[in-house]
VOFIDREN-436894 format. One record per atom (N, C-alpha, C): residue number from 1; residue in one letter; atom name; x, y, z. Coordinates in Angstrom, 2 decimals, m for minus. Last residue first. Layout:
BEGIN
<torse NUM,"A","CA",<X,Y,Z>>,
...
END
This chain:
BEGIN
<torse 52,"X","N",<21.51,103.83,22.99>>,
<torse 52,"X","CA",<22.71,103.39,21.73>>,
<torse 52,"X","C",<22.42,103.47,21.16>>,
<torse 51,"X","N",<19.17,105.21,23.87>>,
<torse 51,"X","CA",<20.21,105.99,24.15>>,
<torse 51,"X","C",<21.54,105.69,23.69>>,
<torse 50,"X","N",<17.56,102.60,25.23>>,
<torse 50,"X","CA",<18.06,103.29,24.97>>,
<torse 50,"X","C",<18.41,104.24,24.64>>,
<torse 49,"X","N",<18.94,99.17,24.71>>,
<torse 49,"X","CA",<18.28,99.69,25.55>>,
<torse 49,"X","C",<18.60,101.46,24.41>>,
<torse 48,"X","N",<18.25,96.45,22.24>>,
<torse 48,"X","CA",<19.07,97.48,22.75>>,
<torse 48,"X","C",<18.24,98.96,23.48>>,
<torse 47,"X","N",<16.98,93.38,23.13>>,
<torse 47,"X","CA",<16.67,94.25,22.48>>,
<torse 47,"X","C",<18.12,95.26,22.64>>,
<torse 46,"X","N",<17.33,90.53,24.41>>,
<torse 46,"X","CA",<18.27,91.16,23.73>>,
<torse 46,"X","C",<18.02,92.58,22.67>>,
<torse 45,"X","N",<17.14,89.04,27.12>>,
<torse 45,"X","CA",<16.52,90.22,26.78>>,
<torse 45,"X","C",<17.32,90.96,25.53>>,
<torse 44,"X","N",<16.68,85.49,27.50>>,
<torse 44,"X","CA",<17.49,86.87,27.72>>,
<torse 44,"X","C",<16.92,88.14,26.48>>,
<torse 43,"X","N",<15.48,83.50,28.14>>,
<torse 43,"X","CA",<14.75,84.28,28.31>>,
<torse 43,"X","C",<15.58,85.76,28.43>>,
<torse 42,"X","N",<16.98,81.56,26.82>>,
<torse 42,"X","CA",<15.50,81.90,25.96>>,
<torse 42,"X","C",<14.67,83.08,26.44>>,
<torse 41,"X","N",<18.72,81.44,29.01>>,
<torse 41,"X","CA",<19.36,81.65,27.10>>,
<torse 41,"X","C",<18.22,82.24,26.42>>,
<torse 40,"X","N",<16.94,79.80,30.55>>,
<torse 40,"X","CA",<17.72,81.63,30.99>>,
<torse 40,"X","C",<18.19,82.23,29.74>>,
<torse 39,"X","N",<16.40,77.70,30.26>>,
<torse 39,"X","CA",<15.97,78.14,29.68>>,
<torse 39,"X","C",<16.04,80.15,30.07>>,
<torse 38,"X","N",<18.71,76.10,30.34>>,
<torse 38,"X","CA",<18.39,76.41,29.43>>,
<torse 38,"X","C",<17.43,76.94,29.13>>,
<torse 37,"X","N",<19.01,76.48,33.63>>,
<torse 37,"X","CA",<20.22,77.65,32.11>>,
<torse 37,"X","C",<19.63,77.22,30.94>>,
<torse 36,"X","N",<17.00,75.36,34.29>>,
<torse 36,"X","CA",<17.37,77.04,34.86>>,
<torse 36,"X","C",<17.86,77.54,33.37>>,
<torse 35,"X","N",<17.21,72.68,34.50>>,
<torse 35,"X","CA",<16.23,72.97,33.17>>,
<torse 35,"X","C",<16.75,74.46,33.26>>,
<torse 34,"X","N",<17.81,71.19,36.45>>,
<torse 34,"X","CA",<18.34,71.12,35.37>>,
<torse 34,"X","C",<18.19,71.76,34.31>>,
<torse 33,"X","N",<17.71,72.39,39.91>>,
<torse 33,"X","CA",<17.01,72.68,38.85>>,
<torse 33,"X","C",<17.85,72.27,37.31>>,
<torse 32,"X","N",<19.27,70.21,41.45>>,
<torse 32,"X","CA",<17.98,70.77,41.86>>,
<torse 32,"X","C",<17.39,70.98,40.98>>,
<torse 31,"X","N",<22.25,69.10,41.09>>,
<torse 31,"X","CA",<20.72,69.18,40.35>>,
<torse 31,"X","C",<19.52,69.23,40.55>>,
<torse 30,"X","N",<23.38,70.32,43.25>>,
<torse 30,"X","CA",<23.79,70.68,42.01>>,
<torse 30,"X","C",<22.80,70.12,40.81>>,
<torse 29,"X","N",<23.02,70.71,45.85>>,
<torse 29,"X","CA",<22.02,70.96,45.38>>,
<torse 29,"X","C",<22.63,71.35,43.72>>,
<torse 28,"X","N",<24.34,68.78,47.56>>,
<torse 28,"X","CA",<25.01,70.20,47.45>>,
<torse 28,"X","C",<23.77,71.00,46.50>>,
<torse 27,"X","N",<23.44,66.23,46.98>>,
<torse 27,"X","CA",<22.92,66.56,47.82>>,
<torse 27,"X","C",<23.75,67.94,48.54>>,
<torse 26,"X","N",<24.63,65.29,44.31>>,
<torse 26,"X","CA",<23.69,65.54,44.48>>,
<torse 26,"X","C",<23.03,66.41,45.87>>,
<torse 25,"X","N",<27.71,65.54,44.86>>,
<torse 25,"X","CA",<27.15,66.53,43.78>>,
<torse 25,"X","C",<25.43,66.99,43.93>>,
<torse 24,"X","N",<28.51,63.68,47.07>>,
<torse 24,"X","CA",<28.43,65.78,47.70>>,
<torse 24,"X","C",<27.41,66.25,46.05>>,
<torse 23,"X","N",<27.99,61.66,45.40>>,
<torse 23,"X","CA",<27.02,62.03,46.95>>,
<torse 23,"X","C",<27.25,63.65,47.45>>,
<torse 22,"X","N",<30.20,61.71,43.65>>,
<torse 22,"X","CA",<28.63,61.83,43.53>>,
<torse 22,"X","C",<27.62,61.99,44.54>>,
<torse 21,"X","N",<32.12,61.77,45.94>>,
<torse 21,"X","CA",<31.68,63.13,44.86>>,
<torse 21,"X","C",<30.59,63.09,44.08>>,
<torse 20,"X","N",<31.97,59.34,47.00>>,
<torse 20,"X","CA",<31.76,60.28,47.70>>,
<torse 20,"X","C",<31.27,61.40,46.74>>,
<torse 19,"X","N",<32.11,57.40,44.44>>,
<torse 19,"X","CA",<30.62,57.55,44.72>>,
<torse 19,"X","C",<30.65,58.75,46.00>>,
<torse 18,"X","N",<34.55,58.11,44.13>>,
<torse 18,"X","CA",<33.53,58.48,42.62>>,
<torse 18,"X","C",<32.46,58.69,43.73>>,
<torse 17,"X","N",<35.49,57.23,46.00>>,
<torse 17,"X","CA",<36.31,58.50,46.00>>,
<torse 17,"X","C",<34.79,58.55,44.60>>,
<torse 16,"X","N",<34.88,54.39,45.67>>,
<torse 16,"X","CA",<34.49,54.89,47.25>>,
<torse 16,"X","C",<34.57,56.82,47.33>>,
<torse 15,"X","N",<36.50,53.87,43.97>>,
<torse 15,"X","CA",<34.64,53.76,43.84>>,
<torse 15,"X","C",<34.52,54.42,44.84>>,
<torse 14,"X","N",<39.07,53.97,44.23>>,
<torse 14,"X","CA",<39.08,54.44,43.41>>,
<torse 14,"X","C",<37.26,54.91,43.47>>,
<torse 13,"X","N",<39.36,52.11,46.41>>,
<torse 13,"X","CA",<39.27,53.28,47.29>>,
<torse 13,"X","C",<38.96,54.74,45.79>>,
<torse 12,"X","N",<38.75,49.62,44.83>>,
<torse 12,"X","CA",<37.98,50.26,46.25>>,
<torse 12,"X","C",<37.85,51.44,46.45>>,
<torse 11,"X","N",<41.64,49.91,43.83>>,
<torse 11,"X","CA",<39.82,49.84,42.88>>,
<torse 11,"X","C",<38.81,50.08,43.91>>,
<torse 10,"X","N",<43.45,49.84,45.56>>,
<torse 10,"X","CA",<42.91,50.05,44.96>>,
<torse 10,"X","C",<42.02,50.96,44.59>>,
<torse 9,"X","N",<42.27,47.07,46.91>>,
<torse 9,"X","CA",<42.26,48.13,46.96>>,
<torse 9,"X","C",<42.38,49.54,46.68>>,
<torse 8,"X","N",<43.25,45.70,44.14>>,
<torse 8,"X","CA",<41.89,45.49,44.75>>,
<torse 8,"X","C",<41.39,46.41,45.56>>,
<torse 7,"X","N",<45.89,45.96,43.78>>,
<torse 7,"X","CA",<44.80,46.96,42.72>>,
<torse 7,"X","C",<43.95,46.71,42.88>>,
<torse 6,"X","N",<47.74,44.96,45.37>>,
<torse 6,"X","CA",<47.44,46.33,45.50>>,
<torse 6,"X","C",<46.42,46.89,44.48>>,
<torse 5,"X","N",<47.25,42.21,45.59>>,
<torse 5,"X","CA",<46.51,43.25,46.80>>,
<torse 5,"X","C",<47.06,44.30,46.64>>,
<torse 4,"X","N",<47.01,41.62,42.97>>,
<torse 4,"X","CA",<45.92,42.17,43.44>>,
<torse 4,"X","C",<45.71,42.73,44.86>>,
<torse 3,"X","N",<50.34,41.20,42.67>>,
<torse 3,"X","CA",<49.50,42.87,42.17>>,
<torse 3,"X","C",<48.00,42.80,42.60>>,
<torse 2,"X","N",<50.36,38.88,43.36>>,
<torse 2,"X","CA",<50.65,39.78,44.51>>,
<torse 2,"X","C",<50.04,40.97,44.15>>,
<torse 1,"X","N",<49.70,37.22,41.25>>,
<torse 1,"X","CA",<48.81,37.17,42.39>>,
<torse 1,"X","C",<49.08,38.32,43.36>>,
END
């Protein structure tokens, strides 16, 4: 019985620490655009310039 008052809190402060860093991820603008890099791969230029 005594180990839950330390792994109730814990487990609190374990959610509280996930859901802060999910709250900076979204609203830091880390998924604004999901789609950018895949399709930056499709739009790379791979001819050779030139003068090689």
């Amino acid at each position: 019985m005594e180990i839950l008052y330390l792994l109730l809190p814990l487990s609190l402060a374990i959610i509280a620490l996930i859901g802060g860093v999910l709250w900076w991820a979204v609203f830091s603008g880390q998924y604004d655009d999901p789609d950018a890099a895949s399709q930056a791969i499709l739009n790379d230029d791979d001819r050779p310039t030139p003068g090689q």
